[in-house]
TIVEX-983771 format. One line per 2 residues: number of its first residue (from 1); their letters; for each residue x negated, y, z negated of N, C-alpha, C, O. Coordinates in Angstrom, 1 decimal. Example, Ala and Ser with C-alpha at 12.3 -4.5 7.8 and 13.67 -1.06 7.14 Angstrom:
1 = as = -13.2:-5.7:-7.8:-12.3:-4.5:-7.8:-13.2:-3.3:-7.8:-14.2:-3.3:-8.5; -12.8:-2.2:-7.1:-13.7:-1.1:-7.1:-12.9:0.0:-7.9:-13.4:1.1:-8.0
This chain:
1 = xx = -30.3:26.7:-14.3:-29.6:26.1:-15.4:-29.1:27.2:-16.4:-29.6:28.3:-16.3; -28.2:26.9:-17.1:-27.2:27.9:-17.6:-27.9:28.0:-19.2:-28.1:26.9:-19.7
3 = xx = -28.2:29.0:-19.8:-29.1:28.7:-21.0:-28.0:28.5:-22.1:-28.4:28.1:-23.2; -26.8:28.6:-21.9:-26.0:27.3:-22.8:-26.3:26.3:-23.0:-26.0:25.7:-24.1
5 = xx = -26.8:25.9:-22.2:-26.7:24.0:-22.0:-28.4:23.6:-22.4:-28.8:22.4:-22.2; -29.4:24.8:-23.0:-30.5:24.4:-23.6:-30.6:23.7:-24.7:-31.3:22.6:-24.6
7 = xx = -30.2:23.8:-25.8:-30.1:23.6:-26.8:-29.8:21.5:-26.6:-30.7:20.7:-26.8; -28.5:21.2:-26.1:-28.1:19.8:-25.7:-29.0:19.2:-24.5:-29.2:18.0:-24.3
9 = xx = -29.6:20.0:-23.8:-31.2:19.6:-23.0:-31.9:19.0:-24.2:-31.9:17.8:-24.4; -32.6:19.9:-25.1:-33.3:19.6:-26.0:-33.1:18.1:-27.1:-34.0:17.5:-27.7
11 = xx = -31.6:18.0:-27.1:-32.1:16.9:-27.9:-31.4:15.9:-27.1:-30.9:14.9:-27.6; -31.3:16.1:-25.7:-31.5:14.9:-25.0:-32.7:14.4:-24.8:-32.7:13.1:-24.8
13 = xx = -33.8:15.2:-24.7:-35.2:14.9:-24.6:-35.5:14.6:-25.6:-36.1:13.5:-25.7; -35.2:15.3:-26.7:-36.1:14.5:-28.2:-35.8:13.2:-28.3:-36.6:12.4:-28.7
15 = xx = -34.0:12.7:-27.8:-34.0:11.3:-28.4:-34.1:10.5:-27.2:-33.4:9.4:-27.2; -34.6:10.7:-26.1:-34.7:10.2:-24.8:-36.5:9.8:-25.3:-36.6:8.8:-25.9
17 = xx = -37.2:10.4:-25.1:-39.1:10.3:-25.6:-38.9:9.9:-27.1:-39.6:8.9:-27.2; -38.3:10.3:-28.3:-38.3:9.3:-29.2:-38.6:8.2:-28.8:-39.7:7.7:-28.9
19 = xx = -37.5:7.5:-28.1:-37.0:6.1:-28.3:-37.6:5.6:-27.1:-37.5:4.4:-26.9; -38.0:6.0:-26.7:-38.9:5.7:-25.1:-40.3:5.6:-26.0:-40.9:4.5:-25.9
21 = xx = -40.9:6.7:-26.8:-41.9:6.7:-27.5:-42.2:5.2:-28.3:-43.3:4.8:-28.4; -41.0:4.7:-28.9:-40.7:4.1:-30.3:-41.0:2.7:-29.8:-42.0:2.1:-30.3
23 = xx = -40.4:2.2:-29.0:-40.2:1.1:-28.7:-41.5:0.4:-27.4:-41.9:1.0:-26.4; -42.0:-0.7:-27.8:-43.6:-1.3:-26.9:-42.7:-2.5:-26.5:-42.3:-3.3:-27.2
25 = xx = -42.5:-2.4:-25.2:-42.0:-3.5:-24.8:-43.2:-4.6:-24.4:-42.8:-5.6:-24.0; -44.0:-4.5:-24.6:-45.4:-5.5:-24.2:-45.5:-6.2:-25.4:-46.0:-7.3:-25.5
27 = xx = -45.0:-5.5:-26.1:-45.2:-6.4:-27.8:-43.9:-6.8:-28.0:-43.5:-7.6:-28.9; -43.3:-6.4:-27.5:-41.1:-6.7:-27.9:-41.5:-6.2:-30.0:-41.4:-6.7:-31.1
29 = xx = -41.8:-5.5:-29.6:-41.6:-4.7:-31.2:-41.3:-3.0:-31.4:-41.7:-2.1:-30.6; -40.6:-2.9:-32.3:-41.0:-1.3:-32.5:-42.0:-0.5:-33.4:-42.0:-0.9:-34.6
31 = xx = -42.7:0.3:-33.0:-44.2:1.2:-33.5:-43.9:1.4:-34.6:-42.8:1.5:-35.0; -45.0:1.7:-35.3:-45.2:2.2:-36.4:-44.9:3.7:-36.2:-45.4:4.2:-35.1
33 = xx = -44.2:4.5:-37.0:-43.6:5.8:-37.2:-44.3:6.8:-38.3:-43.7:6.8:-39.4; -45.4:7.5:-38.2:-45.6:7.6:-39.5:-44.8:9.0:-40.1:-44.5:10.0:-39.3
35 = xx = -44.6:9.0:-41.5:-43.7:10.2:-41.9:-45.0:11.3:-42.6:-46.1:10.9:-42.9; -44.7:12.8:-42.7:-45.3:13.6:-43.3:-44.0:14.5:-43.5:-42.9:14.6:-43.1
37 = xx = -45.0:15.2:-44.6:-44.0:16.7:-44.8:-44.8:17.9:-44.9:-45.8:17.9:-45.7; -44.5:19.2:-44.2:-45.2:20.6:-44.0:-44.3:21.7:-44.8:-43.1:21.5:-45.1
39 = xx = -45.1:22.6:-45.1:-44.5:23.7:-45.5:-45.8:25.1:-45.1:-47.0:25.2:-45.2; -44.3:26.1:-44.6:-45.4:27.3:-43.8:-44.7:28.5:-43.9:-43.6:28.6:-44.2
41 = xx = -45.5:29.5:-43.6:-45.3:30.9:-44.2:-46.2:31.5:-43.3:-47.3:31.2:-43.0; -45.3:32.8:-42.7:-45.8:33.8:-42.0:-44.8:34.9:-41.4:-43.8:34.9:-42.2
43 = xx = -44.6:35.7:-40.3:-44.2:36.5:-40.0:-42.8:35.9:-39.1:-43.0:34.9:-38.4; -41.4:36.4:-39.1:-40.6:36.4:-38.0:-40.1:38.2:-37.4:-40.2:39.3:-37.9
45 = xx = -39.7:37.9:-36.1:-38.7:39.3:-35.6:-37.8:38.9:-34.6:-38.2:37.9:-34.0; -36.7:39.4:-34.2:-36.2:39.7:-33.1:-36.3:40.3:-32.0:-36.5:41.5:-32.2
47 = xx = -36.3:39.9:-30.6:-36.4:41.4:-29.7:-35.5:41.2:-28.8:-34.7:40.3:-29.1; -35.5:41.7:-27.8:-34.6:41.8:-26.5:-33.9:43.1:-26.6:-33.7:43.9:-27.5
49 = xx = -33.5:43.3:-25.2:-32.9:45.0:-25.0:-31.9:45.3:-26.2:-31.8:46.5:-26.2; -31.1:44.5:-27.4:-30.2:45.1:-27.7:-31.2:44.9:-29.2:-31.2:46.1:-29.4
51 = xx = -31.5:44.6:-29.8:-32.9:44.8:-30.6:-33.6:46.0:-30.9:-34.6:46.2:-30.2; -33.2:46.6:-31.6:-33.6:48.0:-31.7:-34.8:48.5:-32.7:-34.6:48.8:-33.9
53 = xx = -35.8:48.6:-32.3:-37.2:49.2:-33.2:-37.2:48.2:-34.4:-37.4:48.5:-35.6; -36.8:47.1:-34.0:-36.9:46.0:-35.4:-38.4:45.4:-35.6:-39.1:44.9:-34.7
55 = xx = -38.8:45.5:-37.0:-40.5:45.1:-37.4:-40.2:43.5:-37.6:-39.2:42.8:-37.3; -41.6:43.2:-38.0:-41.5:41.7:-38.4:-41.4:41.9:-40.0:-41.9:42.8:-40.7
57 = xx = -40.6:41.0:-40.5:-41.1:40.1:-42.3:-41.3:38.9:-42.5:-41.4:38.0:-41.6; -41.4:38.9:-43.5:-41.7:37.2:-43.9:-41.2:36.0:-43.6:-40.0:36.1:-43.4
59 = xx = -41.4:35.3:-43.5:-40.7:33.9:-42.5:-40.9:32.7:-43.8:-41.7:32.9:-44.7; -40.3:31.5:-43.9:-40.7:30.5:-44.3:-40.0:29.2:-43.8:-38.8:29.3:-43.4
61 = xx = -40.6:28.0:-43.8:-40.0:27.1:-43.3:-41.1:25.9:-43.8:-42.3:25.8:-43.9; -39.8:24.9:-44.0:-40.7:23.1:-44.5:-39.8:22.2:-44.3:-38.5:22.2:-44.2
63 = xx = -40.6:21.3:-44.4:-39.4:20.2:-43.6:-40.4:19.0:-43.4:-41.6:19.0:-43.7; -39.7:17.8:-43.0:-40.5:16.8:-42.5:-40.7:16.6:-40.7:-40.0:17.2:-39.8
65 = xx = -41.6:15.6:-40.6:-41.9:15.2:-39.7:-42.5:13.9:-39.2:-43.2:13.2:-40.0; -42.1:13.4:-37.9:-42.8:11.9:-37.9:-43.3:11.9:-36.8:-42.9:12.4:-35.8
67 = xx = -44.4:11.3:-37.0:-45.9:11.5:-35.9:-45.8:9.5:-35.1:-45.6:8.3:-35.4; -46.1:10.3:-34.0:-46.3:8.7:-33.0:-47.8:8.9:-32.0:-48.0:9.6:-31.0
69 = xx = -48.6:8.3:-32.5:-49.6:8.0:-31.3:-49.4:7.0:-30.2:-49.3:5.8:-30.2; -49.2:8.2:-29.2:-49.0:7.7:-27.6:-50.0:6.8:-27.1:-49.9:5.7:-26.7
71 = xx = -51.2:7.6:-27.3:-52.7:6.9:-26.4:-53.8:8.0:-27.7:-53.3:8.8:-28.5; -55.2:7.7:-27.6:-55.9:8.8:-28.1:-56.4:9.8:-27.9:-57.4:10.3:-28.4
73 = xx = -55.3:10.3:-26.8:-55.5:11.7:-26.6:-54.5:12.7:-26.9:-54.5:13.9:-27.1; -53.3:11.5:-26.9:-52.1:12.0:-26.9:-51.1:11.9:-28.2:-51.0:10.7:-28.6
75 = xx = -50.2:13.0:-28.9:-49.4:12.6:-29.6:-47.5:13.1:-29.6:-47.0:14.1:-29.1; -46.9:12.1:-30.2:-45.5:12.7:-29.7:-45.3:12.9:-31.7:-45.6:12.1:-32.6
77 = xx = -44.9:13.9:-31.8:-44.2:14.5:-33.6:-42.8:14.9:-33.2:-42.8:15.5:-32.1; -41.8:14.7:-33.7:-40.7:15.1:-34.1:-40.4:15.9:-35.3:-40.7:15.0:-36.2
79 = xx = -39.8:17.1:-36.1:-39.8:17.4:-36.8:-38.3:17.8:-37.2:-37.4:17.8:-36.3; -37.9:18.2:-38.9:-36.9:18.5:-39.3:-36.9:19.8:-39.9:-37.5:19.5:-41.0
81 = xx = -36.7:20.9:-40.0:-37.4:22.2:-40.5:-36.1:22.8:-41.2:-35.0:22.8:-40.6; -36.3:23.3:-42.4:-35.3:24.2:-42.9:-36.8:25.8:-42.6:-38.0:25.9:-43.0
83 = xx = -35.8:26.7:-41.9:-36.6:28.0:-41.7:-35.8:29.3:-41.8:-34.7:29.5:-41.3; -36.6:30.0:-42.6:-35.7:31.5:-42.9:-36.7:32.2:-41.9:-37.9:32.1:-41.9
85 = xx = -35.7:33.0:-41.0:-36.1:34.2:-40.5:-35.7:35.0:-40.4:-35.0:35.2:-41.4; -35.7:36.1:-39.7:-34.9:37.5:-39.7:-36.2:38.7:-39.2:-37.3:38.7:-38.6
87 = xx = -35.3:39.5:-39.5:-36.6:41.2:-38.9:-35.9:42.3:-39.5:-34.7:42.1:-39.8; -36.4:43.5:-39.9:-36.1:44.6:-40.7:-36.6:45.9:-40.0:-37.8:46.1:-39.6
89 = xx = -35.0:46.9:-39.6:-35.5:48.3:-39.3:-35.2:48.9:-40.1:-34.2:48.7:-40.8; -36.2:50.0:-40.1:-36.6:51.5:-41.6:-36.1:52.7:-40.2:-36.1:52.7:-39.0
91 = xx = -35.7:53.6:-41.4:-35.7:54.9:-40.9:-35.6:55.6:-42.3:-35.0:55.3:-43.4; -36.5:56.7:-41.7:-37.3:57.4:-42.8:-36.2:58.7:-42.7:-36.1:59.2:-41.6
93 = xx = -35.5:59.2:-43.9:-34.3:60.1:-44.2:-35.4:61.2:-45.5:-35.3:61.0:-46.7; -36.0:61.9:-45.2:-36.5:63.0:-46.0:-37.1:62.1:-47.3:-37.8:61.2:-46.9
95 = xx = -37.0:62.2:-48.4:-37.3:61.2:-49.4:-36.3:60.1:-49.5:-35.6:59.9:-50.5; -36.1:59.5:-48.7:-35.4:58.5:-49.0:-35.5:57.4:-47.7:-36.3:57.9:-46.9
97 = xx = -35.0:56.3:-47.4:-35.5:55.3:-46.3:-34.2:54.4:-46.2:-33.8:53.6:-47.0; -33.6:54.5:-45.0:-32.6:53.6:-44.7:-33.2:52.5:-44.1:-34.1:52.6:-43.3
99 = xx = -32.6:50.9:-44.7:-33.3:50.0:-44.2:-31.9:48.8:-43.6:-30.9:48.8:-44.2; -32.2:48.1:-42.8:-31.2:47.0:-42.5:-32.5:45.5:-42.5:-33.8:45.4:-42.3
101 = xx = -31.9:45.0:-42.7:-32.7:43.4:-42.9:-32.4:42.5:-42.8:-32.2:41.8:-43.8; -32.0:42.0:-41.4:-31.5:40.3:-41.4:-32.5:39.1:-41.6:-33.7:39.0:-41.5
103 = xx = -31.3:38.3:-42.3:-31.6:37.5:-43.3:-31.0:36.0:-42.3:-29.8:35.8:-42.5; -31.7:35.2:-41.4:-31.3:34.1:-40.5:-31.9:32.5:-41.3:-33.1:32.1:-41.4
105 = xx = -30.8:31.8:-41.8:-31.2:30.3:-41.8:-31.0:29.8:-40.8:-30.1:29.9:-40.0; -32.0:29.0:-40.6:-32.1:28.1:-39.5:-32.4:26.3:-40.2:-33.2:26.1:-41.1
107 = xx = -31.7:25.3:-39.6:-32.2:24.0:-39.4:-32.5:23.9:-38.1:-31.7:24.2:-37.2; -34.1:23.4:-37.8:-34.7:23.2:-36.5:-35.1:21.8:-36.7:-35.3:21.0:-37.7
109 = xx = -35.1:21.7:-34.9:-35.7:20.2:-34.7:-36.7:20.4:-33.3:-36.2:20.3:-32.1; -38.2:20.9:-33.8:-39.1:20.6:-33.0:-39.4:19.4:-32.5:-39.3:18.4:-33.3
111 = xx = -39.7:19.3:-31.2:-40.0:18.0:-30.4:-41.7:18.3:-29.6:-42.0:18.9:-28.6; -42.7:17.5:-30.7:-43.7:18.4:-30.5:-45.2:17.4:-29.2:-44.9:16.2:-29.4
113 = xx = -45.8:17.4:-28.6:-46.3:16.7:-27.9:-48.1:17.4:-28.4:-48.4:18.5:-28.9; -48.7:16.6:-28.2:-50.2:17.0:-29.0:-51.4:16.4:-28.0:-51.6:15.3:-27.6
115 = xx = -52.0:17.5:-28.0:-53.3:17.1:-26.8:-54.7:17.2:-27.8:-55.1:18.3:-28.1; -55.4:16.2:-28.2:-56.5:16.2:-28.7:-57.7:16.6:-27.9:-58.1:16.1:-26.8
117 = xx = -58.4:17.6:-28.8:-59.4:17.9:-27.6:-60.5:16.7:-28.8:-61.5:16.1:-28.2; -60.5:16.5:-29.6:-61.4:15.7:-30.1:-61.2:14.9:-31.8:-60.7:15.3:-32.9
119 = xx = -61.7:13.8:-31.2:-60.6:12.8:-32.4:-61.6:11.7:-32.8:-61.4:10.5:-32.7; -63.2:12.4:-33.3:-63.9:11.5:-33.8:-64.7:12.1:-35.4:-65.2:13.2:-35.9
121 = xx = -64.4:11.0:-35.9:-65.0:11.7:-37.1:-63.5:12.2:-38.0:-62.4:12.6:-37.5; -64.0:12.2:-39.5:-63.2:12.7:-39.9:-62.2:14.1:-40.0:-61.5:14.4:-41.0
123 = xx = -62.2:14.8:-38.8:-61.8:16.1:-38.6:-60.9:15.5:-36.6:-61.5:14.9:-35.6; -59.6:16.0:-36.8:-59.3:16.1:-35.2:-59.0:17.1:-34.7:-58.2:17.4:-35.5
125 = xx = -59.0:18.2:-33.7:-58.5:19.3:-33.3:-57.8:18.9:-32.0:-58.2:18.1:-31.2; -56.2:19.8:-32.3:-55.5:19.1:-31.1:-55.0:21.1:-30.7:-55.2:22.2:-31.3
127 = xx = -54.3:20.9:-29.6:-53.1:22.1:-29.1:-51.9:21.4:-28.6:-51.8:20.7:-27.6; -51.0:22.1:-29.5:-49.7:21.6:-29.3:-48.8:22.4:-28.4:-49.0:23.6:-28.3
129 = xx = -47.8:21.9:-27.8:-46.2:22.8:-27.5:-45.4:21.9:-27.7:-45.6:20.8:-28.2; -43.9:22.4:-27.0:-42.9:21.9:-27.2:-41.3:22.2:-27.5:-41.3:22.4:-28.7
131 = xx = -40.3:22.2:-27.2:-39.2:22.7:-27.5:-38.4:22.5:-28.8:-38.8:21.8:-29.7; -37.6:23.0:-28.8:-36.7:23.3:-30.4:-35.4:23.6:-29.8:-35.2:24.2:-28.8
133 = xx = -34.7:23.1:-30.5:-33.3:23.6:-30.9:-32.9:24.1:-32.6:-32.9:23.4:-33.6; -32.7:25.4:-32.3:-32.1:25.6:-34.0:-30.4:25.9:-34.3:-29.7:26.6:-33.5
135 = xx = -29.8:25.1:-35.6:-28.7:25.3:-36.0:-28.5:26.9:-37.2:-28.9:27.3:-38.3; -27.9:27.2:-36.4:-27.5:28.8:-37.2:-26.7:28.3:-38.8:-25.5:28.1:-39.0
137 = xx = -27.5:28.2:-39.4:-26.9:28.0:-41.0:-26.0:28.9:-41.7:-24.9:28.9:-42.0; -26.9:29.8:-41.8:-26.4:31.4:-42.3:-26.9:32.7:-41.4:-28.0:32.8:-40.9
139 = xx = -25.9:33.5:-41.5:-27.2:34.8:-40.8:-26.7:35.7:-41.9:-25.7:35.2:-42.5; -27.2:37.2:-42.6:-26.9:38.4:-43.4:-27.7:39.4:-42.9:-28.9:39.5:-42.5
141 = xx = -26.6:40.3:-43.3:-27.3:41.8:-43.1:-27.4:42.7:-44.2:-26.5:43.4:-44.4; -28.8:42.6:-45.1:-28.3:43.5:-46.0:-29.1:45.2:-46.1:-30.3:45.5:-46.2
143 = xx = -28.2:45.9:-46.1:-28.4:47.0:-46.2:-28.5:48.0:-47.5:-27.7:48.0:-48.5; -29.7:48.7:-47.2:-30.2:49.6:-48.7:-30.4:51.1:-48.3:-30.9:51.4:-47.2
145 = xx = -29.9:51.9:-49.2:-30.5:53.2:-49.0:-29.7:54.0:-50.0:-28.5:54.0:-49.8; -30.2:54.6:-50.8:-29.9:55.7:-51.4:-29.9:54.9:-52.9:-29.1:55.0:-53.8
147 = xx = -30.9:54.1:-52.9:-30.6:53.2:-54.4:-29.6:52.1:-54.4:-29.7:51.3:-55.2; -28.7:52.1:-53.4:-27.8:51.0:-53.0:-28.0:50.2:-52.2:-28.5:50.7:-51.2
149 = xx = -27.8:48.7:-52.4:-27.8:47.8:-51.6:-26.5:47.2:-51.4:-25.6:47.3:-52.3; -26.2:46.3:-49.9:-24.9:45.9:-49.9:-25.1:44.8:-48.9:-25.5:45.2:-47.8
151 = xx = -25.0:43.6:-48.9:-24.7:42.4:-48.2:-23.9:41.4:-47.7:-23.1:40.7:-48.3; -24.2:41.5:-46.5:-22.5:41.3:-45.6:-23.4:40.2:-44.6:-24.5:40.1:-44.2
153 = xx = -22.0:39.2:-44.3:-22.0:38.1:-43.8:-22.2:38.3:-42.1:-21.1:38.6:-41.6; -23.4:38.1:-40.9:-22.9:38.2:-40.1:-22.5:37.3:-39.1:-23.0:36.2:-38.9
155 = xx = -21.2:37.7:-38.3:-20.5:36.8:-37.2:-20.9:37.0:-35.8:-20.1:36.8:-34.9; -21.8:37.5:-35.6:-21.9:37.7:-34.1:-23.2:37.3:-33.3:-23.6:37.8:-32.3
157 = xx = -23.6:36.2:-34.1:-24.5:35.2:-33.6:-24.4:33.9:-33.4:-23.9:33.1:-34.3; -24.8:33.5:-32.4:-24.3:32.2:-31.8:-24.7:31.0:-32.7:-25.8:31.2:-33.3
159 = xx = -24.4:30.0:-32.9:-24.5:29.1:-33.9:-25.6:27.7:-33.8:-25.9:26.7:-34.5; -26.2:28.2:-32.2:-27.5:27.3:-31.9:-28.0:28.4:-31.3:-27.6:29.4:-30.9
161 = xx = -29.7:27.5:-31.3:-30.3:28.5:-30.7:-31.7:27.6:-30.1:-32.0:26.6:-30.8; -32.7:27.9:-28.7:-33.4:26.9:-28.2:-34.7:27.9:-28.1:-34.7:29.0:-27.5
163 = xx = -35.4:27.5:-28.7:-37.0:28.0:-28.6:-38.1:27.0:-28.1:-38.0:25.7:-28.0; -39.4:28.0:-27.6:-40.4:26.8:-27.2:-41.3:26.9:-28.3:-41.0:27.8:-29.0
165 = xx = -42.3:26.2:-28.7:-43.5:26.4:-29.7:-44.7:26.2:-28.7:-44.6:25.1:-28.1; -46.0:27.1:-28.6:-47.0:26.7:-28.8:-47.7:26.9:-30.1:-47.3:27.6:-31.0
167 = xx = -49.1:25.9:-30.1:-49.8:26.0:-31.3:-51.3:25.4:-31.3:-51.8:25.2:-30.2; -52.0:25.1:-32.6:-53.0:25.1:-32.1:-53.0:24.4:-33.4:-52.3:25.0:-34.2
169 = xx = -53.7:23.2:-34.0:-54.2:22.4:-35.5:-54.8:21.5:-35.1:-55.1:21.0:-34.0; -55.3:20.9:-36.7:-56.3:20.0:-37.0:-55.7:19.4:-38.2:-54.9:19.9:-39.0
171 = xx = -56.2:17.9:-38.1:-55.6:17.2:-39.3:-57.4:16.4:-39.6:-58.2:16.1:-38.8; -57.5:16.3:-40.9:-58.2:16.4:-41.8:-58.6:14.9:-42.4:-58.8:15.1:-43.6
173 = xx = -58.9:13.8:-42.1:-58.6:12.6:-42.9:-59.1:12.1:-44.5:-60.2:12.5:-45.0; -58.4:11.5:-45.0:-58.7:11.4:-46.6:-57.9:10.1:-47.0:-56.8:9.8:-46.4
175 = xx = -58.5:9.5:-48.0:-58.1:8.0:-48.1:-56.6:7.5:-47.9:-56.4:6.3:-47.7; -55.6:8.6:-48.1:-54.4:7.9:-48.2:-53.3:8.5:-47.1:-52.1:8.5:-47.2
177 = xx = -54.2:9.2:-45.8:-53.8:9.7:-44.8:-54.1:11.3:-44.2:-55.3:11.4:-44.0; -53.5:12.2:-43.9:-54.4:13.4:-42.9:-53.6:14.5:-43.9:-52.5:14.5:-44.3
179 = xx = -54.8:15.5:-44.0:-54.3:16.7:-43.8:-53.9:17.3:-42.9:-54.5:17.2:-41.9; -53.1:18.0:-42.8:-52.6:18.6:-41.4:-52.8:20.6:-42.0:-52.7:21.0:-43.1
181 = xx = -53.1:21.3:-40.9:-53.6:22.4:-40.7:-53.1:22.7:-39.5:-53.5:22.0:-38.5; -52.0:23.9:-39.3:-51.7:24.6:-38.1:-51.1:25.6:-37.7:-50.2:25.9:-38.4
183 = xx = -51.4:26.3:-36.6:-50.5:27.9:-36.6:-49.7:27.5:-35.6:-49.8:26.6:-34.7; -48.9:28.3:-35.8:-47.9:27.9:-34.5:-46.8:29.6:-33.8:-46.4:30.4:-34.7
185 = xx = -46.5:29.8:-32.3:-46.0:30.6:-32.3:-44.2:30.0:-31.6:-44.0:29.0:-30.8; -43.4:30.6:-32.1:-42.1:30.3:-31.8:-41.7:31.4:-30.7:-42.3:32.5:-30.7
187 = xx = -40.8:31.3:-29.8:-39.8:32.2:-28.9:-38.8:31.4:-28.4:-38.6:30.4:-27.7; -38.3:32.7:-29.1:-35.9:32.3:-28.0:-36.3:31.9:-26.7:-37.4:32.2:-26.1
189 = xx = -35.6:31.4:-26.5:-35.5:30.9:-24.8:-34.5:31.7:-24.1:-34.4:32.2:-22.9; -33.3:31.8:-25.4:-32.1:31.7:-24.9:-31.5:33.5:-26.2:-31.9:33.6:-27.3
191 = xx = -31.0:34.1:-25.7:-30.0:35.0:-26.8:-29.3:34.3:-27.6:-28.7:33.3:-27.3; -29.3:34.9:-28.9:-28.1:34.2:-29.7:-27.2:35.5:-30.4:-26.7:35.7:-31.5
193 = xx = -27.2:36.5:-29.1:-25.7:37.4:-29.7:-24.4:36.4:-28.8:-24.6:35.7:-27.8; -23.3:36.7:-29.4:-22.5:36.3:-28.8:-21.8:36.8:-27.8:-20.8:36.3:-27.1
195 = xx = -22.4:38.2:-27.7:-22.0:39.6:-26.6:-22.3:38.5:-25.0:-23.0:37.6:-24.8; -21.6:39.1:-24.4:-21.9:37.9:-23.1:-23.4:38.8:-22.3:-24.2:38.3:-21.5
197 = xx = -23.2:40.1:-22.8:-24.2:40.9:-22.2:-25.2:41.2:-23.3:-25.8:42.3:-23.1; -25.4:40.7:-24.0:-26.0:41.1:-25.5:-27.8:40.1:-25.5:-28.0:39.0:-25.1
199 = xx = -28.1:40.4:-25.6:-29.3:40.2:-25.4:-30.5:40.3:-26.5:-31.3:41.2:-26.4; -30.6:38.7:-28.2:-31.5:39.1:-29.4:-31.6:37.8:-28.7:-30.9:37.1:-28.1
201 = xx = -33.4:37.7:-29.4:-33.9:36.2:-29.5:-35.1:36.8:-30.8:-35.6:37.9:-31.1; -35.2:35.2:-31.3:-36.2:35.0:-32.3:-37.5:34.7:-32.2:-37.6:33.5:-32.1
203 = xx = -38.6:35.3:-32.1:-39.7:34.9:-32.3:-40.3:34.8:-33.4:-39.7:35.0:-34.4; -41.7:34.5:-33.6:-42.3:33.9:-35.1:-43.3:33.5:-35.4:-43.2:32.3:-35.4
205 = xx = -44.7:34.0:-35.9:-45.7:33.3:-35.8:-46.0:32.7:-37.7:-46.1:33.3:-38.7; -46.1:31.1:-37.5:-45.9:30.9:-38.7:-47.6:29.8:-39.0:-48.2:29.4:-38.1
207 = xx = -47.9:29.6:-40.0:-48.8:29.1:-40.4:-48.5:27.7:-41.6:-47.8:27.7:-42.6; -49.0:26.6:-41.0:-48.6:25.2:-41.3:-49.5:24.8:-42.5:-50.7:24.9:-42.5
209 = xx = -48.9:24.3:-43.5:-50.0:23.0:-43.8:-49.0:21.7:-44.6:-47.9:21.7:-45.1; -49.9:20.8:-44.3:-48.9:19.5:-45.3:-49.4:17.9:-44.7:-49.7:18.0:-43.5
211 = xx = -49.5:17.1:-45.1:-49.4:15.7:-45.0:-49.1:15.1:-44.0:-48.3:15.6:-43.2; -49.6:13.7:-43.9:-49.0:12.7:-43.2:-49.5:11.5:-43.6:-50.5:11.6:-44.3
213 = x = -49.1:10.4:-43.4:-49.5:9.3:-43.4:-50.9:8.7:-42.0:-51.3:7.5:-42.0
């Protein structure tokens, strides 16, 4: 399969198991949907061959999400994510340090599936995966060194991008619905230079928390 055509995989599947998910035909009704909203903070970077000695920085991302119980072992989440990423290379110039620092918005839409290892009592522990597609919002490069900084728009990233997530949480219960608690790791599937031979993807280990019904 042509890793173009991931991203339109991806949200064939999300709205294919949505609505496959959504709908009980034994009841001729549609399920209850419950809504939450997360917000999370941790590390992103880039790599691949054309990725050059780039570190990790700061990452953030929140957004909502809507949770479906399948059976009680099983769960299907959908999510909506506004996420900043990027990665930063230094080079050290005598007293002084040249730095570059891309600066990547993303809107994502995780399609997430959830395996309970145990769901009694007020505490559940699940491990999750699942695929993503992200929309390239903005990308920047801003560069500093010598006391100057300068920030420039970049065009040479492709404008979607398809990642997998695994992860690992627990949601928490409390009278007016769950806490949710979760780490999660992200990776490109796919490159998003637009070089045909070019070769960056995004990865990202980020740390969850937030609500649900």
């Amino acid at each position: 399969m042509e890793v173009s055509k991931i991203p339109k995989l991806i949200l064939v599947l999300f709205l294919a198991l949505l609505l496959s998910g959504l709908y009980n035909p034994g009841e001729a009704r549609w399920r209850s949907v419950r809504p939450g909203l997360k917000l999370g903070a941790g590390l992103s970077n880039i790599f691949g061959s054309d990725a050059y000695q780039q570190d990790w920085q700061p990452a953030l991302t929140w957004g909502g999400c809507f949770t479906l119980d399948l059976s009680q072992r099983l769960g299907l989440e959908a999510e909506l994510l506004y996420s900043q990423k990027g990665s930063v290379y230094r080079l050290k110039l005598d007293s002084s340090e040249y730095r570059e620092k891309y600066l990547l918005n993303y809107l994502e839409i995780p399609l997430i599936l959830k395996f309970f290892l145990t769901r009694t009592g007020p505490a559940a522990f699940y491990v999750y995966g699942g695929p993503s597609v992200g929309f390239n919002l903005r990308a920047r490069l801003k560069v500093r060194f010598d006391g100057l900084e300068e920030t420039v728009e970049v065009d040479s990233l492709k404008g979607t991008d398809g990642l997998i997530n695994l992860g690992v949480g627990a949601e928490i219960k409390f009278s007016g619905g769950f806490f949710v608690l979760e780490s999660r790791y992200s990776q490109g599937l796919k490159s998003i230079s637009r070089e045909v031979e070019g070769d960056i993807r995004n990865k990202s280990l980020i740390f969850l928390f937030g609500f649900r019904l």
